[in-house]
gemmi code that builds the backbone of each chain (N, CA, C; Angstrom):
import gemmi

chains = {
    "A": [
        ("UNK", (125.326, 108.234, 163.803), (124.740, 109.251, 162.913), (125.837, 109.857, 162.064)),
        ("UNK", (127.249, 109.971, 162.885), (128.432, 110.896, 161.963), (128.903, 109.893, 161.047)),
        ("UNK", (128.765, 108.490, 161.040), (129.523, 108.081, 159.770), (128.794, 107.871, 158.878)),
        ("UNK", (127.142, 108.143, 158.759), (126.438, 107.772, 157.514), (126.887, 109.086, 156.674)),
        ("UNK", (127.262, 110.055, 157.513), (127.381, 111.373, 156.730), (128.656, 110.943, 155.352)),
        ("UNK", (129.681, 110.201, 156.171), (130.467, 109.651, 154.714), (130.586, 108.721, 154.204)),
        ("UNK", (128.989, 107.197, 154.439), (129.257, 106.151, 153.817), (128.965, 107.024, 152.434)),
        ("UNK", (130.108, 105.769, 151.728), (129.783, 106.205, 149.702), (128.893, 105.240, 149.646)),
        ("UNK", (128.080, 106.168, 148.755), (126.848, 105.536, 148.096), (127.530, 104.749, 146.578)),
        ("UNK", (127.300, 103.560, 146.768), (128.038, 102.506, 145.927), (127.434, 103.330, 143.933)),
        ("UNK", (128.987, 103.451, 144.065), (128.724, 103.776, 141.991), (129.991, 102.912, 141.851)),
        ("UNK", (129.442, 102.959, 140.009), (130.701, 102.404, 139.414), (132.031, 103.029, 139.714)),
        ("UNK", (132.408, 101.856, 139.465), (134.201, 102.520, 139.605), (134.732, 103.414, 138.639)),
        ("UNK", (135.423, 104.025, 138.860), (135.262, 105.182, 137.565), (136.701, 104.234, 137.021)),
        ("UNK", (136.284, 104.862, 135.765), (137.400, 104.232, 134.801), (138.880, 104.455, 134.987)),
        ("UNK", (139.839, 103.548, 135.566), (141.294, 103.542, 135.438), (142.257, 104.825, 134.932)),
        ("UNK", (142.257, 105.649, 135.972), (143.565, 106.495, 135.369), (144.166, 106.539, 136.077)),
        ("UNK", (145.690, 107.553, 135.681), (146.547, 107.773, 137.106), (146.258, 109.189, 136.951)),
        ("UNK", (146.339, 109.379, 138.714), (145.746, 110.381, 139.454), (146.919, 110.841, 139.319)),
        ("UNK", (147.004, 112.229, 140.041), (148.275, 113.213, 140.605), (147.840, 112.685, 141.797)),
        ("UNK", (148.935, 113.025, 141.989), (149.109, 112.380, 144.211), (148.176, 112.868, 144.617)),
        ("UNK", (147.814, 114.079, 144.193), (146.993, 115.165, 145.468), (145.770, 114.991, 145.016)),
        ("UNK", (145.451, 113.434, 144.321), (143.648, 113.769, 143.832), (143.187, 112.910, 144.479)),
        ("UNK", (143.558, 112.393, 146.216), (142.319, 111.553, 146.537), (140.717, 112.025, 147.118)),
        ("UNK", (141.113, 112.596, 146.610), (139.962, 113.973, 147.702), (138.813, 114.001, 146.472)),
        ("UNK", (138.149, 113.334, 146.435), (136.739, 113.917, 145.265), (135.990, 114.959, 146.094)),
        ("UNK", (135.251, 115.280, 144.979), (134.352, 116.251, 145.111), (133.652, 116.341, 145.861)),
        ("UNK", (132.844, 114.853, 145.446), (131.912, 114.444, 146.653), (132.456, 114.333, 147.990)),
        ("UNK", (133.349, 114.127, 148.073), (133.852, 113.815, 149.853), (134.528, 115.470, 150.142)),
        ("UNK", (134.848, 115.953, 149.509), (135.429, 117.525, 149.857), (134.321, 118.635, 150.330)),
        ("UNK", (133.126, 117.859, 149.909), (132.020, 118.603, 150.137), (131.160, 117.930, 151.406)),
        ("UNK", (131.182, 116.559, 151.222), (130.811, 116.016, 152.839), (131.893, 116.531, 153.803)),
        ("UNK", (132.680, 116.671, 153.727), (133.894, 117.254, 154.970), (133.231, 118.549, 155.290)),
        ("UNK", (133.275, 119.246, 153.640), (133.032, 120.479, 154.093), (131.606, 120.721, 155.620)),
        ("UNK", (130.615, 120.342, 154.846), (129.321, 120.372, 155.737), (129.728, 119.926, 156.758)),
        ("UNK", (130.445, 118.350, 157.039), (130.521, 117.878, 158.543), (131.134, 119.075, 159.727)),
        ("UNK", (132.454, 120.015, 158.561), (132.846, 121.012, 159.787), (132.221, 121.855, 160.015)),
        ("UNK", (131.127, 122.385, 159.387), (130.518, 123.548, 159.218), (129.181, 123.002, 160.344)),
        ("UNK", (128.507, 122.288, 160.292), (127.785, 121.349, 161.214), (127.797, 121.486, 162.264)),
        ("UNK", (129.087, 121.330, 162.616), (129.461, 120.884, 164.448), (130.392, 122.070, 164.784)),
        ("UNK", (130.331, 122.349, 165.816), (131.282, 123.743, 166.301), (132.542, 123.037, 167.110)),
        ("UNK", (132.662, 121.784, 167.104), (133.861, 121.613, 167.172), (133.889, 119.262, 166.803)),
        ("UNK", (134.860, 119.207, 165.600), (134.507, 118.308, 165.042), (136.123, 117.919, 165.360)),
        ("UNK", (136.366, 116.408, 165.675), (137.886, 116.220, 165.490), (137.837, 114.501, 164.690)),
        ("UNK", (138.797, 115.185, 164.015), (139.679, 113.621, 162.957), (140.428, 112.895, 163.420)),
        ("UNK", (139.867, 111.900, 164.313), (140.394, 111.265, 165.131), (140.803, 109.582, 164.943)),
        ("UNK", (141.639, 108.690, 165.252), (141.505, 107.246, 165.382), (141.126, 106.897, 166.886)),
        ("UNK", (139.898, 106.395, 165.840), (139.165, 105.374, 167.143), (138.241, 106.533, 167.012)),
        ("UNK", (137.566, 106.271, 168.477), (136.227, 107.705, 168.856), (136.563, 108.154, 170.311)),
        ("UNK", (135.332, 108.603, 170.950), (135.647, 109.663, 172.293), (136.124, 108.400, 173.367)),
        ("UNK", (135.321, 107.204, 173.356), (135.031, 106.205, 173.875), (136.135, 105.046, 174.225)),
        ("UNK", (136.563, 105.168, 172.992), (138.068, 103.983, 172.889), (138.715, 105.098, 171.636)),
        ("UNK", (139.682, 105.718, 171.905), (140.672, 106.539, 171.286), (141.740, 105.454, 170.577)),
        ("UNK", (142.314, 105.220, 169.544), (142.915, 104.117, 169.093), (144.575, 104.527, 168.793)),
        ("UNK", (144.714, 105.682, 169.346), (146.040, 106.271, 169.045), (146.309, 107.045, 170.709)),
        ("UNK", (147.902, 107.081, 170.946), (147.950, 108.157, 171.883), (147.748, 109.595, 171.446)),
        ("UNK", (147.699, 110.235, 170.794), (147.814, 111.589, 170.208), (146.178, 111.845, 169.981)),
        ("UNK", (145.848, 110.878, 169.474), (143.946, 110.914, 169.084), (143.788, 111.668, 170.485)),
        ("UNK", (143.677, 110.307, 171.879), (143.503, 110.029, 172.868), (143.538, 111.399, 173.694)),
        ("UNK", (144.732, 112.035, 173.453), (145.378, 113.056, 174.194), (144.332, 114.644, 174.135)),
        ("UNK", (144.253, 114.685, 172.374), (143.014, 115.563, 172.188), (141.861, 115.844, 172.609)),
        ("UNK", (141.303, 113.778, 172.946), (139.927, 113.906, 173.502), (139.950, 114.514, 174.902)),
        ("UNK", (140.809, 114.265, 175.813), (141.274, 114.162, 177.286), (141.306, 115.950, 177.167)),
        ("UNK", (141.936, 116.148, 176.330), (142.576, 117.614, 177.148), (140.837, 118.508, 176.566)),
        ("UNK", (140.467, 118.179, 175.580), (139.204, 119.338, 175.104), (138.303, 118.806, 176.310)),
        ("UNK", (137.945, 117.246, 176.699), (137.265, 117.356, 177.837), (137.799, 118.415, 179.530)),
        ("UNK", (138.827, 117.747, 179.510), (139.631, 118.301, 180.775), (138.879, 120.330, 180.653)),
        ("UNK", (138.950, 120.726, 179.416), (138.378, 121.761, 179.079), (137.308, 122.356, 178.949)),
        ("UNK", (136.761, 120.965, 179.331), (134.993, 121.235, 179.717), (133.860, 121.008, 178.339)),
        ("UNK", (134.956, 120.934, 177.487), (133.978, 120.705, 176.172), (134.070, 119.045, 176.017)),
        ("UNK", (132.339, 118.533, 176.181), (132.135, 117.416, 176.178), (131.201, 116.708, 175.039)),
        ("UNK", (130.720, 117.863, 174.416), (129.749, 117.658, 173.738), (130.148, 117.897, 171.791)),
        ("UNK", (131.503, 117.523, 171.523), (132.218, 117.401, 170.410), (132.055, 116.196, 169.376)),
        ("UNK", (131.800, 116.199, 168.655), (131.998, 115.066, 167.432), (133.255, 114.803, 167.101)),
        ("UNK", (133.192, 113.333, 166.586), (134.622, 112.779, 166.201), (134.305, 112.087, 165.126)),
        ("UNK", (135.503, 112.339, 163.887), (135.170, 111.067, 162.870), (136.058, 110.080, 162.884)),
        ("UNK", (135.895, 108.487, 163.115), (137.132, 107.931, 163.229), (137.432, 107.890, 162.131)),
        ("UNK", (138.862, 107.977, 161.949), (139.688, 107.669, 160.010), (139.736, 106.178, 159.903)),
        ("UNK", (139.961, 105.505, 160.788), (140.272, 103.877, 160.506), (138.620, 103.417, 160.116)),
        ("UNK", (137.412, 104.197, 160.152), (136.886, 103.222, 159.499), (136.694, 103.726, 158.284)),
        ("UNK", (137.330, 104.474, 157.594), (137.197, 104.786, 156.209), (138.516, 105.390, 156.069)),
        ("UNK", (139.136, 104.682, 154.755), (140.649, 105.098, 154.506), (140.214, 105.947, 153.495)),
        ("UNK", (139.308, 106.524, 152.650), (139.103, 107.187, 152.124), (138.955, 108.927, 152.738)),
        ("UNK", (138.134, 108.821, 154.012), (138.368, 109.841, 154.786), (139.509, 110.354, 155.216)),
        ("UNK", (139.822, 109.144, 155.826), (141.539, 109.038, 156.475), (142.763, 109.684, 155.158)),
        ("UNK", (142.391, 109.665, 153.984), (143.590, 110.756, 153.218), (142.929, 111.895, 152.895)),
        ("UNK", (141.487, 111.783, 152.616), (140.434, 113.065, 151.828), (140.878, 113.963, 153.131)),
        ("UNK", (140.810, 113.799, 154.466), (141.208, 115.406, 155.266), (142.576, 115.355, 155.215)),
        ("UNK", (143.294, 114.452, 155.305), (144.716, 115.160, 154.664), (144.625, 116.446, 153.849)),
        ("UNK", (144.180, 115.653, 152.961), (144.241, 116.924, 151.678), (143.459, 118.083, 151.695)),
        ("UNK", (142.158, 117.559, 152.131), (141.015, 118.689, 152.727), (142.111, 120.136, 153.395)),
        ("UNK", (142.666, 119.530, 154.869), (143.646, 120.356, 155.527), (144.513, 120.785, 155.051)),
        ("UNK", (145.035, 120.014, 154.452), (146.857, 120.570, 154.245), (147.536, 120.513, 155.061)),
        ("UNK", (147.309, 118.820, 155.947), (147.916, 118.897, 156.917), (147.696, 116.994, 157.166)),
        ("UNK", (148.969, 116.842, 157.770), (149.601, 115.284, 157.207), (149.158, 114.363, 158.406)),
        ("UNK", (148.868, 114.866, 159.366), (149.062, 114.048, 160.450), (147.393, 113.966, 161.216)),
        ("UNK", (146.878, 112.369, 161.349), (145.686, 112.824, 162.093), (145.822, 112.866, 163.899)),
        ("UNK", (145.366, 113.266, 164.834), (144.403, 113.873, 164.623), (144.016, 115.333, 164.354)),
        ("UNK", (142.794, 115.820, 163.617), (142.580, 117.319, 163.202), (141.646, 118.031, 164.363)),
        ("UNK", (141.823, 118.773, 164.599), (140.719, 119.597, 165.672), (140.333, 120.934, 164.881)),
        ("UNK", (138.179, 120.673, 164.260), (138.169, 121.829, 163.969), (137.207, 122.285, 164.862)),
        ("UNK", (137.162, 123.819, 164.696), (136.333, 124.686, 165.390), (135.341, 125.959, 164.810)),
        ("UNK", (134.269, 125.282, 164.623), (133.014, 126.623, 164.119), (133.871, 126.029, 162.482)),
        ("UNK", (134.126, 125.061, 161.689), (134.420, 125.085, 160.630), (136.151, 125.385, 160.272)),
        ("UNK", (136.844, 125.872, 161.163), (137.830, 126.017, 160.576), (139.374, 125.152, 161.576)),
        ("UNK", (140.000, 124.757, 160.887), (140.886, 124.282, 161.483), (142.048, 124.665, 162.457)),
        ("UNK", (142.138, 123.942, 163.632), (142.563, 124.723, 164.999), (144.126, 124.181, 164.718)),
        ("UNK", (144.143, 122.603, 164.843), (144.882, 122.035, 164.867), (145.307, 120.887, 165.273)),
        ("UNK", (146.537, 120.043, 165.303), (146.601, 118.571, 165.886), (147.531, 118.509, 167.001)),
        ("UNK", (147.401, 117.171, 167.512), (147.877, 117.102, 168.893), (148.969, 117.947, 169.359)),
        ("UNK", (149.953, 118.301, 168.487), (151.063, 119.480, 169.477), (150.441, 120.510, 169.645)),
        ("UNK", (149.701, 121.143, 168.332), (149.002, 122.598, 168.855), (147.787, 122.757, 169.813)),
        ("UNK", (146.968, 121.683, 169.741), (146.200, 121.912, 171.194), (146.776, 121.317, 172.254)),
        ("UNK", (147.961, 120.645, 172.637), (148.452, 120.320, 173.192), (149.013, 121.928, 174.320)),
        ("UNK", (149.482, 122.472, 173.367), (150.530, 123.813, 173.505), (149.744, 124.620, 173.757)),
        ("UNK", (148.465, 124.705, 173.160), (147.796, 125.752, 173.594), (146.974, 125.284, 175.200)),
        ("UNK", (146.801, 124.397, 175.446), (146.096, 123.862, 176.361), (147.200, 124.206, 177.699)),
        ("UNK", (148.454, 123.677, 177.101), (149.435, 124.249, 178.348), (149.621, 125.497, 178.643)),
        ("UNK", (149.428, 126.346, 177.550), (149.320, 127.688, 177.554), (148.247, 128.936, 178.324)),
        ("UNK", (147.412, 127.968, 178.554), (145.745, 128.732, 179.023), (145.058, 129.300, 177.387)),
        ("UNK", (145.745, 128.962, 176.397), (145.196, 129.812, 175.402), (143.693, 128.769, 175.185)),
        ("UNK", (143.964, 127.445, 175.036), (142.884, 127.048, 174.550), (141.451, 127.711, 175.114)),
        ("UNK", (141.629, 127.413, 176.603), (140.640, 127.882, 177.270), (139.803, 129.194, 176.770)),
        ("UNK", (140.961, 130.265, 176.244), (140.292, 131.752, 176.042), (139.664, 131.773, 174.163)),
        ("UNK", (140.933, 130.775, 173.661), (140.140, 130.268, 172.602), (138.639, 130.048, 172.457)),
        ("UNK", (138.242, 128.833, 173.168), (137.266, 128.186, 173.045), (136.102, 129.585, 173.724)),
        ("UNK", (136.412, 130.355, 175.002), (135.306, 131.136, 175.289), (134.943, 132.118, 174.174)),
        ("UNK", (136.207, 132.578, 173.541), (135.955, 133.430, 172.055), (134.740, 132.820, 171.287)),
        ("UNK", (135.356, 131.426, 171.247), (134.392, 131.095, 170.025), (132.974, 130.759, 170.113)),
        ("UNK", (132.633, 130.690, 171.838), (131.309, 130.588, 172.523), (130.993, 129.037, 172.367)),
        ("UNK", (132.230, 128.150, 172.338), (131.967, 127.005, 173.020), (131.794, 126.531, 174.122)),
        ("UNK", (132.723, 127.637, 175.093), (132.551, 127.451, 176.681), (132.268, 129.098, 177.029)),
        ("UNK", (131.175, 128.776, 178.012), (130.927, 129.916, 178.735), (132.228, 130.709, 179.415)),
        ("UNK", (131.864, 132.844, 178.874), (132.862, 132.839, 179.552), (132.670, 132.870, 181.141)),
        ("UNK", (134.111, 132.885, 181.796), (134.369, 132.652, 183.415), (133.578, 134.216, 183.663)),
        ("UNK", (132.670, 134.121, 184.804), (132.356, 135.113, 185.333), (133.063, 135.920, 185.942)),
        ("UNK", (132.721, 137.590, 185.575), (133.978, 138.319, 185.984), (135.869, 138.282, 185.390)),
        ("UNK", (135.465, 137.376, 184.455), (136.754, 136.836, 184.221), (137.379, 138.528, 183.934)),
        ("UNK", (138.921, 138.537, 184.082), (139.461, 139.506, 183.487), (139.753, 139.835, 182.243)),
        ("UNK", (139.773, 141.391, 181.377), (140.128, 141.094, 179.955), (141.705, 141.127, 179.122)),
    ],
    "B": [
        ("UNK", (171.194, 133.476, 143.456), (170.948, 133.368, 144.801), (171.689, 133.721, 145.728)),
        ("UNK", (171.008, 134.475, 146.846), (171.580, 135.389, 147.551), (172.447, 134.518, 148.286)),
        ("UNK", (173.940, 134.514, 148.454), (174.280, 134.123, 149.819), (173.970, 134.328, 150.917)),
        ("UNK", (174.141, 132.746, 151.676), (173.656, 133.078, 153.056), (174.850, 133.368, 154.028)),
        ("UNK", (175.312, 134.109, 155.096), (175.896, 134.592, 155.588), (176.585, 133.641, 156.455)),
        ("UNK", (175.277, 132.610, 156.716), (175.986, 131.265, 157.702), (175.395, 130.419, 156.783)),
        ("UNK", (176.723, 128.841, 157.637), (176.004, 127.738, 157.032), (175.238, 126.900, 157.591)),
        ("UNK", (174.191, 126.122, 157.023), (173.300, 125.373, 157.662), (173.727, 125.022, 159.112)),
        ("UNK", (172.654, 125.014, 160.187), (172.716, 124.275, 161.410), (173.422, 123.106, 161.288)),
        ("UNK", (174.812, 122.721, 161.915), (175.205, 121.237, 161.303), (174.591, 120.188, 162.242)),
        ("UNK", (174.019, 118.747, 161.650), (173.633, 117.942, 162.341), (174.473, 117.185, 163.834)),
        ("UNK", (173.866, 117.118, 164.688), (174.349, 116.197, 165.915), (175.251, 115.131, 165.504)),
        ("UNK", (176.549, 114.876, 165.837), (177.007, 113.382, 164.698), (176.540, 112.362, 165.916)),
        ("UNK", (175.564, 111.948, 166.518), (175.035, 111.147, 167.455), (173.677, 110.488, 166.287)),
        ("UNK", (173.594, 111.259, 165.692), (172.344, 111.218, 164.890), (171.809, 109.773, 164.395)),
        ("UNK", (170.905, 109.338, 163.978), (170.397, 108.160, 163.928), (170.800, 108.502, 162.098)),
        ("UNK", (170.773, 107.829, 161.048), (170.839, 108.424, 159.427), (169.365, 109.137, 159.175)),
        ("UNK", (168.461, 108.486, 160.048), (167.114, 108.701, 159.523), (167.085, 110.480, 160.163)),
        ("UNK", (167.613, 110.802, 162.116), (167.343, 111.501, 161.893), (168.156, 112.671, 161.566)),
        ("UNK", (169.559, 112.442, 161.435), (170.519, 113.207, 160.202), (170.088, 113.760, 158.769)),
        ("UNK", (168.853, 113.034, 158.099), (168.713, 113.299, 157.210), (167.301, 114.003, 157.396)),
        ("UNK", (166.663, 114.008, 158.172), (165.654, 115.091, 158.369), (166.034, 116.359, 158.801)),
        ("UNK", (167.089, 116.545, 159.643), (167.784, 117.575, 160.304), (168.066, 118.267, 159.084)),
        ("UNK", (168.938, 117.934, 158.077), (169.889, 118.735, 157.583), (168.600, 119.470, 156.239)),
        ("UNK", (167.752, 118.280, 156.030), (166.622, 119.020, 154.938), (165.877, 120.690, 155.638)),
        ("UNK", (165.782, 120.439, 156.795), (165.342, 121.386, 157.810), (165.561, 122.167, 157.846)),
        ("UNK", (167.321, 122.160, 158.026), (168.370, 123.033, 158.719), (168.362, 124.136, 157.442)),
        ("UNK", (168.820, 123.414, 156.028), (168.788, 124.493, 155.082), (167.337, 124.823, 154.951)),
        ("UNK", (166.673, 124.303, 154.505), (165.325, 125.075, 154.181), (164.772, 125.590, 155.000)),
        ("UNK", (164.482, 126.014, 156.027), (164.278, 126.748, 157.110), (164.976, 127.760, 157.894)),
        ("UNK", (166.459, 127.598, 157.194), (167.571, 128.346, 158.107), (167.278, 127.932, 159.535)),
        ("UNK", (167.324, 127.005, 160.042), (166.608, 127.242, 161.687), (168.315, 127.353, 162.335)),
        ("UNK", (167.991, 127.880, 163.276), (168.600, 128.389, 164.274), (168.814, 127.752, 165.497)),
        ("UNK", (168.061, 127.269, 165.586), (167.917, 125.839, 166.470), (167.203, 124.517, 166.162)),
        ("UNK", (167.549, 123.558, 166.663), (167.236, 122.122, 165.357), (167.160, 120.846, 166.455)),
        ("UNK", (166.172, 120.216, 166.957), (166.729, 118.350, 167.355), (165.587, 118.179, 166.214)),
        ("UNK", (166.463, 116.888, 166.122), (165.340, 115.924, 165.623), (165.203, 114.572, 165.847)),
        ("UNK", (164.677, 113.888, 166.483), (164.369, 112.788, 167.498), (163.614, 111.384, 166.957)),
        ("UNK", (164.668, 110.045, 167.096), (163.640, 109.468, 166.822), (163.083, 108.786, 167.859)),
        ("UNK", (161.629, 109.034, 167.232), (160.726, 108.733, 169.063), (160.055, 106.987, 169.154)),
        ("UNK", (160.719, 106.536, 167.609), (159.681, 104.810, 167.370), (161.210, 103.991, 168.048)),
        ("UNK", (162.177, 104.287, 168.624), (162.974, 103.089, 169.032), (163.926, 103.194, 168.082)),
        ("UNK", (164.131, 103.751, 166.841), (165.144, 103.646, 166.276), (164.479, 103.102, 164.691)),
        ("UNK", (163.278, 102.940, 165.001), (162.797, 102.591, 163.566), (162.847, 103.034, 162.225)),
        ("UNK", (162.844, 104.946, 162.671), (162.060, 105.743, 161.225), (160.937, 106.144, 161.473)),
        ("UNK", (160.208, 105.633, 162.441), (158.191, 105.845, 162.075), (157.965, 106.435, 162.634)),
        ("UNK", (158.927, 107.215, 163.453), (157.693, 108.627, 164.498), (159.468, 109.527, 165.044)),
        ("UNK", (158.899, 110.664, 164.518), (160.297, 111.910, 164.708), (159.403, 112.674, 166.178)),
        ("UNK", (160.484, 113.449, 166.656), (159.897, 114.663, 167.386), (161.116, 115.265, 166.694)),
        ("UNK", (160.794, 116.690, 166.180), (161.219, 118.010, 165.754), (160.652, 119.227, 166.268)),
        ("UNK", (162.245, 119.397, 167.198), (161.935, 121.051, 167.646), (162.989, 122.121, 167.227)),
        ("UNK", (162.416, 123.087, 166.567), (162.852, 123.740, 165.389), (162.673, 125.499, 165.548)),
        ("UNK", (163.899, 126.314, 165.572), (163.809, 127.418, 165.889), (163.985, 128.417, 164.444)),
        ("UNK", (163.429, 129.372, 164.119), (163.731, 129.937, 162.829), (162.907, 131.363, 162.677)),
        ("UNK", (163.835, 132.177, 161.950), (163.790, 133.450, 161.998), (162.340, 133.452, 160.921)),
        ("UNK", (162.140, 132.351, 160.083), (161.382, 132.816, 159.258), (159.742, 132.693, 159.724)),
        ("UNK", (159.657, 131.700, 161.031), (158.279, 131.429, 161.533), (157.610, 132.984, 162.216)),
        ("UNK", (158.428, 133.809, 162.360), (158.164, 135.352, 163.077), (156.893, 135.129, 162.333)),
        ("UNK", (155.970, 135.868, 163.271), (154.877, 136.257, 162.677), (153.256, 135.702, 162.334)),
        ("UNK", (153.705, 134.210, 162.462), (153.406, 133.420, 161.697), (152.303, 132.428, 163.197)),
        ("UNK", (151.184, 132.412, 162.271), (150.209, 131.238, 163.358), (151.272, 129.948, 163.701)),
        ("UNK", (150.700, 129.024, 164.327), (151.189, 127.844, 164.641), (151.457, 126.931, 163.664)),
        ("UNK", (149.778, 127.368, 163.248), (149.493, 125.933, 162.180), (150.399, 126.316, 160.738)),
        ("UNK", (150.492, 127.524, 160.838), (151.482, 127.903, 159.255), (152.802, 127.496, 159.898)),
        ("UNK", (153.626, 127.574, 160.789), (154.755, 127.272, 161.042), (154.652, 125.501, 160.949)),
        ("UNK", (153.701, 124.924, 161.394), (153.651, 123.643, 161.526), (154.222, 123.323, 159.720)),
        ("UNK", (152.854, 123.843, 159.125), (152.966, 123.803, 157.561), (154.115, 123.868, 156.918)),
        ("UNK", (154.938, 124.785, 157.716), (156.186, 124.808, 156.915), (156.847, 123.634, 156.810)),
        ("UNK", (157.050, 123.188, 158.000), (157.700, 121.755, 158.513), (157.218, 120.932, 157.349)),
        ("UNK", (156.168, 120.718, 157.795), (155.562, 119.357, 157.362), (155.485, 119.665, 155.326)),
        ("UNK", (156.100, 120.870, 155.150), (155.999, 120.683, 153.524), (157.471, 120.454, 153.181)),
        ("UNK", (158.099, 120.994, 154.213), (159.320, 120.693, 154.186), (159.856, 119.061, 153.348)),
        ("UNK", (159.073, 118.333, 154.741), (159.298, 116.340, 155.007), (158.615, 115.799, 153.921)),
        ("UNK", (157.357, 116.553, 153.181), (156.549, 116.075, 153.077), (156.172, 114.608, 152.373)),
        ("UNK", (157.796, 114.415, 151.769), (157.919, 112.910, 151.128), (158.218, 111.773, 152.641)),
        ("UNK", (158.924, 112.537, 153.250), (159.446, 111.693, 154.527), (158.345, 111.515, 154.998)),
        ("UNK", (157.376, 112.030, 155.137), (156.071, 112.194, 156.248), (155.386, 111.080, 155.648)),
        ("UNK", (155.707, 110.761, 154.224), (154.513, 109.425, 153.812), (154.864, 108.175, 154.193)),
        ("UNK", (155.994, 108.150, 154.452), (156.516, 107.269, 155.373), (156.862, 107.041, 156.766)),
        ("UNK", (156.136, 107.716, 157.474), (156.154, 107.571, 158.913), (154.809, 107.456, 159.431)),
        ("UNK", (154.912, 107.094, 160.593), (153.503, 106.632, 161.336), (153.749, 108.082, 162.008)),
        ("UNK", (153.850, 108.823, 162.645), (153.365, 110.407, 162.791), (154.691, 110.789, 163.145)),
        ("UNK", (154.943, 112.171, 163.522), (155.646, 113.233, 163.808), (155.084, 114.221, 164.876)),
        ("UNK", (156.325, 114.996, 165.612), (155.635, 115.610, 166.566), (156.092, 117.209, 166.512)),
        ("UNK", (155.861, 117.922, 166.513), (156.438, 119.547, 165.945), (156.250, 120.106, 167.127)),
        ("UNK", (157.595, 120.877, 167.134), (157.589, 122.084, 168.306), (158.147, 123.072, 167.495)),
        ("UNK", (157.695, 124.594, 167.724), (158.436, 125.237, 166.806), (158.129, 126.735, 167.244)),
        ("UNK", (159.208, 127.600, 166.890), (159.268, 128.255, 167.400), (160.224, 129.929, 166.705)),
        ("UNK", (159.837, 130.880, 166.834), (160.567, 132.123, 165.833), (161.828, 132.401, 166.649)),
        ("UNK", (162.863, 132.332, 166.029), (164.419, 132.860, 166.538), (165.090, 133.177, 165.691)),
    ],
}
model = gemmi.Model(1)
for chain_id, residues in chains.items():
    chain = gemmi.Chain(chain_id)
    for i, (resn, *xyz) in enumerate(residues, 1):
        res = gemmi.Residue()
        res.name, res.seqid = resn, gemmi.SeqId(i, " ")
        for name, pos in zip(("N", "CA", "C"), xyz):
            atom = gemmi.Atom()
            atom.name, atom.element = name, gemmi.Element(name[0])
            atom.pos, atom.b_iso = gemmi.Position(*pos), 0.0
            res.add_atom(atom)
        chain.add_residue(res)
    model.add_chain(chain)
structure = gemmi.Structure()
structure.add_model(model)
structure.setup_entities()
């Protein structure tokens, strides 16, 4: 269901120019990103999917947000669209996949949920954002 | 331009060129204070770890300190298969 959200609907090729570096990102796809994060309360830009992870760092993300109890996350793989695979580059402002967003906005990639996960932060993260129930009684 | 009081972090002379020359882009533009920079592909070029200490990340989310980095490289970064950031305010 998540990759029809960015097959391109076949148009002409637009006519031959040179771009600035920073224009692979159309409109149209800046705006499918947009919705896909806004969509899902927690969406990650991943190689490969939840299933077969195609990177260690992808891999590491899926493991630790499960390990975290959140199982029920979307993933877009970048390898099957290289068009995606630079459009969230640029979307983010941020070079490296994989992306972890949350409720729409961007958390971060494998060192920062990495760090936060070692930290206990993710955990209090994610209850903030009412992805995971909070711990009963928990302290504040 | 204001002088700076010290000079850049000097690179490790153990350094690989590839990661000598990420270090020292770092070292000045960041002032960091503390600096490795690692290559993690075997000696290739295609995957750094950088852990990076600097007075100027105070304050600052993760992902903006990350940002800094990575606008830092950001020509180096099109040429690598990923990077790994640790970073930190000092």
């Amino acid at each position: 269901m998540f990759r029809t959200a960015f097959r391109q609907v076949a148009t002409p090729v637009l006519r031959t120019q040179t771009v600035a570096w920073r224009r692979f990102l159309s409109d149209d796809l800046r705006s499918q990103i947009d919705k896909a994060v806004k969509d899902h309360d927690v969406l990650v830009f991943m190689k490969g999917n939840k299933e077969q992870p195609q990177c260690g760092f992808s891999r590491a993300v899926v493991q630790i947000l499960q390990a975290n109890g959140v199982d029920d996350f979307k993933t877009v793989n970048v390898l099957a669209d290289e068009k995606v695979r630079s459009g969230i580059k640029e979307y983010s402002n941020w070079p490296t996949i994989p992306q972890v967003y949350v409720k729409g906005e961007f958390v971060g990639g494998c060192d920062i949920i990495m760090g936060m996960h070692q930290s206990g932060e993710l955990q209090q993260f994610l209850e903030n954002e009412g992805i995971l129930p909070k711990e009963e009684g928990a302290k504040q | 331009m204001p002088r700076n009081s010290s000079t850049p972090l000097p690179p490790n002379p153990k350094y690989t060129d590839g990661e000598k020359h990420i270090h020292v882009k770092l070292a000045e533009k960041l002032v960091a204070t503390r600096l490795t920079v690692t290559d993690i592909s075997g000696g290739c070029g295609s995957m750094y770890a950088v852990e990076i200490a600097s007075p100027q990340f105070a304050g600052l989310s993760p992902v903006k300190q990350h940002r800094m980095v990575t606008e830092v490289l950001k020509d180096d970064i099109k040429q690598m298969h990923g990077i790994q950031i640790k970073t930190a305010a000092a």
